[in-house]
C-alpha positions in Angstrom: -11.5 -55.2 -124.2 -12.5 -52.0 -122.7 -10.3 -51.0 -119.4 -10.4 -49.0 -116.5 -8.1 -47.7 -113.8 -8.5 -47.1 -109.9 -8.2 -44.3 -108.3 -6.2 -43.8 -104.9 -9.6 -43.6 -102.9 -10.8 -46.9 -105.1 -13.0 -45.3 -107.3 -13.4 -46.8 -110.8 -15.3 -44.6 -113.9 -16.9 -46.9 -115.6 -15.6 -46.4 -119.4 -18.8 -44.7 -121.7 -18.9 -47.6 -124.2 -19.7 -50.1 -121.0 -22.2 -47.6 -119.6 -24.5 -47.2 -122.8 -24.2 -51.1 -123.3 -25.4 -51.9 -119.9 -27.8 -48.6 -120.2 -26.5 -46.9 -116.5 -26.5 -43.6 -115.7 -25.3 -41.4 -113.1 -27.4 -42.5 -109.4 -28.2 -46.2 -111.0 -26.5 -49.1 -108.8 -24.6 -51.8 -109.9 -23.6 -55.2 -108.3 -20.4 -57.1 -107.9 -20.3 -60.7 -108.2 -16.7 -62.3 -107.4 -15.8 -65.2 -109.4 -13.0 -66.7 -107.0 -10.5 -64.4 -106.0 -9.4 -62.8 -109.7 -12.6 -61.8 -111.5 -15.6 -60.3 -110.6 -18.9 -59.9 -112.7 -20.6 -56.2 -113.3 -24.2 -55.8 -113.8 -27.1 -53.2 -113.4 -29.4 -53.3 -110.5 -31.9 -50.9 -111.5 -33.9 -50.7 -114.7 -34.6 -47.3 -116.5 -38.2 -46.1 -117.0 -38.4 -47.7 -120.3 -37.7 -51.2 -119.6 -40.8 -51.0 -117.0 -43.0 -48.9 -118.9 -46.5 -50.3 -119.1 -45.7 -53.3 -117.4 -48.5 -53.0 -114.9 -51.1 -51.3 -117.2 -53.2 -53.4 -118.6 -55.7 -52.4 -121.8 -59.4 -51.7 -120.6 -58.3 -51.9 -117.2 -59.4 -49.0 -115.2 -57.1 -46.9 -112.7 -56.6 -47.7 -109.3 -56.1 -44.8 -106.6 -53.7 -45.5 -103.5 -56.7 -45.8 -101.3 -57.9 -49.1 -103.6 -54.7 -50.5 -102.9 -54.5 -50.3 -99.6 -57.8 -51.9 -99.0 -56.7 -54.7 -101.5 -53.6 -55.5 -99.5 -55.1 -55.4 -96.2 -58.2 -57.4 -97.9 -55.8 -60.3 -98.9 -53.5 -59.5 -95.7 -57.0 -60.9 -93.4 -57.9 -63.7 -95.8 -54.4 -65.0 -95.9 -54.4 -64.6 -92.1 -58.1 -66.7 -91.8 
């Protein structure tokens, strides 16, 4: 069990152990998820770079520039509308 304690302004560090396990660094946002009134649940918001890495590359699939975007989202935006 790892613990923590509370500062006078309510601030919490969150011990390094828990921080390399859930993979959070400094700026990254966590959520709280009460479980009654005694316990509450910790867990990372945000991913890192590695965990999205590629996710939206596909092989042999060429680049798309902002401007191709754009006119695929306003594409679907008028067929979705018809």
């Amino acid at each position: 069990m790892v613990t923590a304690t509370m500062t006078s302004k309510g601030r919490i560090t969150i011990p390094r152990t828990v921080r390399e396990s859930l993979r959070i660094h400094s700026g990254d946002r966590v959520e709280i998820i009460m479980h009654g009134e005694t316990e509450a649940l910790m867990r990372p918001v945000t991913r890192t770079i590695d965990q999205v890495f590629g996710r939206l590359h596909k092989r042999g699939q060429a680049g798309k520039t902002v401007a191709n975007m754009n006119q695929a989202i306003r594409s679907r935006l008028k067929s979705a509308k018809s």
